[in-house]
C-alpha positions in Angstrom: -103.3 -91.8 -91.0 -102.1 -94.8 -89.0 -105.5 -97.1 -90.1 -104.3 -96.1 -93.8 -100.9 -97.2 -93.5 -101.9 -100.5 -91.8 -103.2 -102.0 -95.8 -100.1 -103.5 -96.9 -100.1 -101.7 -99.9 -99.8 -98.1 -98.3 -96.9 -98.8 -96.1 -94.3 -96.2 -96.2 -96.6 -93.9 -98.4 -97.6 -91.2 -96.0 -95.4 -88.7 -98.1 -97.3 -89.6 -101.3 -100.5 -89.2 -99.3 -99.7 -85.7 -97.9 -98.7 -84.6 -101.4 -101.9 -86.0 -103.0 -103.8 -83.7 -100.1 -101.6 -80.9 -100.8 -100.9 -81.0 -104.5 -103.1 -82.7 -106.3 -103.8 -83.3 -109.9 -108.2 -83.7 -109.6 -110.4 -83.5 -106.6 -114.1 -85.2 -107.4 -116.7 -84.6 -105.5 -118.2 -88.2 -104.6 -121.1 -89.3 -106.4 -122.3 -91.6 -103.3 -121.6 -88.9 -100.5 -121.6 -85.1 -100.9 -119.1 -84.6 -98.1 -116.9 -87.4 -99.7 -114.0 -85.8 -101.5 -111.5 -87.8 -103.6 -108.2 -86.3 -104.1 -105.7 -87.9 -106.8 -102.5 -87.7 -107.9 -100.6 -89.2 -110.5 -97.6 -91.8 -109.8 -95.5 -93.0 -112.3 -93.4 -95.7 -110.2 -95.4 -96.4 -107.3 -94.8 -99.6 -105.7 -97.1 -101.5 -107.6 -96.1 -99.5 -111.3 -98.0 -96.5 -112.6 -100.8 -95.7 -110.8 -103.0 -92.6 -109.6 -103.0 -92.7 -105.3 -106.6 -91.3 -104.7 -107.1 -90.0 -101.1 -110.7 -90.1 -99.2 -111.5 -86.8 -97.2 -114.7 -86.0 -95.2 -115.6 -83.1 -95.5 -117.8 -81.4 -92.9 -118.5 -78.1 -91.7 -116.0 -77.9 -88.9 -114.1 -81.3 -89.8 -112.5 -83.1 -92.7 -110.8 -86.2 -91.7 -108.5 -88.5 -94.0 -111.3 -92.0 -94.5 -108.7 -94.0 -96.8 -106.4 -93.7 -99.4 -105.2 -96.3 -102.2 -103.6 -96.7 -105.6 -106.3 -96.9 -108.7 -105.8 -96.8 -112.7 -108.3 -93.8 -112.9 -109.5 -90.9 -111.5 -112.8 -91.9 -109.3 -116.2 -90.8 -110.9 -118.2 -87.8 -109.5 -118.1 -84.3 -110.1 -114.5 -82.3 -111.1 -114.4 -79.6 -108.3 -110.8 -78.8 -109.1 -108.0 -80.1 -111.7 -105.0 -78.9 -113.1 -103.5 -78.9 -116.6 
């Protein structure tokens, strides 16, 4: 998570990352990489207002690995593999 935190944006963040992998609100299925999924989460006063934080996973057969996370207005495109509400 260190190469995450590193974007200026994302410092001090790691807990809002680990709840987005843990508890979050849409995963999407990347329309660019089948083994890309996007988790996001919803953030009502994130450090730069309301925003969604949307966390990139590879997922492999044996691996997923943490590629990036950051702060969007929407939920990513590509196909809903799990939402709540």
């Amino acid at each position: 998570m260190a190469h995450v935190v590193e974007h200026p944006e994302m410092d001090g963040q790691e807990e809002h990352i680990k709840q987005t992998l843990l508890e979050p609100e849409v995963v999407v299925q990347s329309n660019s990489d089948p083994e890309v999924r996007l988790y996001h989460r919803s953030y009502q006063h994130s450090i730069i207002g309301e925003k969604c934080l949307c966390a990139v996973v590879k997922w492999r057969r044996d691996d997923r690995f943490l590629l990036t996370a950051h702060f969007t207005d929407k939920v990513k495109r590509g196909t809903v593999i799990w939402k709540t509400k």
